[in-house]
N, C-alpha and C positions, 0 to 999 in steps of 0.2 A: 555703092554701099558694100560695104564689107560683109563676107559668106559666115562669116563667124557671127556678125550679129545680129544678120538675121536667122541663124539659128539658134542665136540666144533668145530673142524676141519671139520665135515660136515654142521654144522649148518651157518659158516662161508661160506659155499659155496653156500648156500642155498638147502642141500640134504636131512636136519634135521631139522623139523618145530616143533618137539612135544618138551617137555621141556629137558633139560639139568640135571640129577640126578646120573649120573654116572652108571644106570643098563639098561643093553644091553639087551633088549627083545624084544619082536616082531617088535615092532614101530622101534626100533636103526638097525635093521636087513632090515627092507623093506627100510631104506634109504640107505642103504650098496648096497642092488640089483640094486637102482635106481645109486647109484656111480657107479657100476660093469655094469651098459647096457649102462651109457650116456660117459663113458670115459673110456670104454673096449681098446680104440687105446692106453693107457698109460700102459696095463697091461702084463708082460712080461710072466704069464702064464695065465689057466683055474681055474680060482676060483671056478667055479662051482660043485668041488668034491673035495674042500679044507678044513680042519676044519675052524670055526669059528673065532679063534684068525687071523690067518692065512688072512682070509678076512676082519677082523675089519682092521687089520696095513695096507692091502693095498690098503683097501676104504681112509684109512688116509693117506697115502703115492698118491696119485690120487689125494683126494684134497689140500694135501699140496704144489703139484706141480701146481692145479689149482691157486694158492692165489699166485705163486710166488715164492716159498721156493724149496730148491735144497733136495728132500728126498732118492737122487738114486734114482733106478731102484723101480718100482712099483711090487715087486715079494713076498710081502708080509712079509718078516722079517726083524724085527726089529734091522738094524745097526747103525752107528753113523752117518750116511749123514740121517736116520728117525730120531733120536734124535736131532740133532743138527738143523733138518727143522720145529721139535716139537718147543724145545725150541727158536729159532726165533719167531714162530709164538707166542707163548705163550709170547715172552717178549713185541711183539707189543700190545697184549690183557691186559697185564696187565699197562704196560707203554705208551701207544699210538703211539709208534714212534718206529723205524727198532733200533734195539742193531747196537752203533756203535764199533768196535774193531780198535781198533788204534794200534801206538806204544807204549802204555805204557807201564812204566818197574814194575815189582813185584820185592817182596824181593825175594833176593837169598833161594831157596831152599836148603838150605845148612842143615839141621835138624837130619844129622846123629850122635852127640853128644849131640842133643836137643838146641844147638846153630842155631838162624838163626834171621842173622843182621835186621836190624828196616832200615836200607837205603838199597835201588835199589842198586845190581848190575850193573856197566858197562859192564865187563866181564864176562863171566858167563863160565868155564870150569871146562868138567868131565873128 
């Protein structure tokens, strides 16, 4: 996980007040401690004898769930309910408004010939 978004994800929460540059070091660290004492109830282990990485994803998984966002379980690694709560949150930051997912149709992934139709699929079978 990138050091920039998890200090966007705390800074969002307001856990992270020094600047945003992407290098995790002392300062990105004492906001992680202060995620890890104030929202210890969301954490599904002991951070406290965890490596670093380990801690960064689950101070960001802690705030992710504070802002709203579904990141699973707060256990520190990085699955696709932490990505998929990254990237929500990241589409609000950059677009201002919640990513809507509809029903729309894509072309058929049909690309095993290197053919794949310019019109949507209605059926789509493998």
């Amino acid at each position: 996980m990138r050091g920039r978004y998890v200090q966007m994800v705390m800074a969002a929460t307001g856990y992270h007040k020094e600047g945003i540059d992407g290098i995790i070091g002392p300062q990105s660290m004492k906001s992680v401690a202060k995620v890890e004492a104030d929202l210890n109830g969301l954490y599904k282990f002991d951070p406290s004898g965890s490596s670093q990485k380990r801690r960064l994803v689950a101070a960001t998984q802690a705030c992710l769930h504070k802002l709203g966002y579904d990141p699973g379980d707060v256990d520190g690694y990085e699955g696709p309910f932490t990505t998929e709560g990254m990237n929500a949150f990241l589409f609000k930051a950059v677009h201002g408004k919640e990513e809507e997912v509809g029903n729309s149709q894509a072309p058929c992934p049909i690309g095993l010939r290197g053919f794949v139709p310019s019109e949507p699929c209605d059926d789509l079978r493998w």
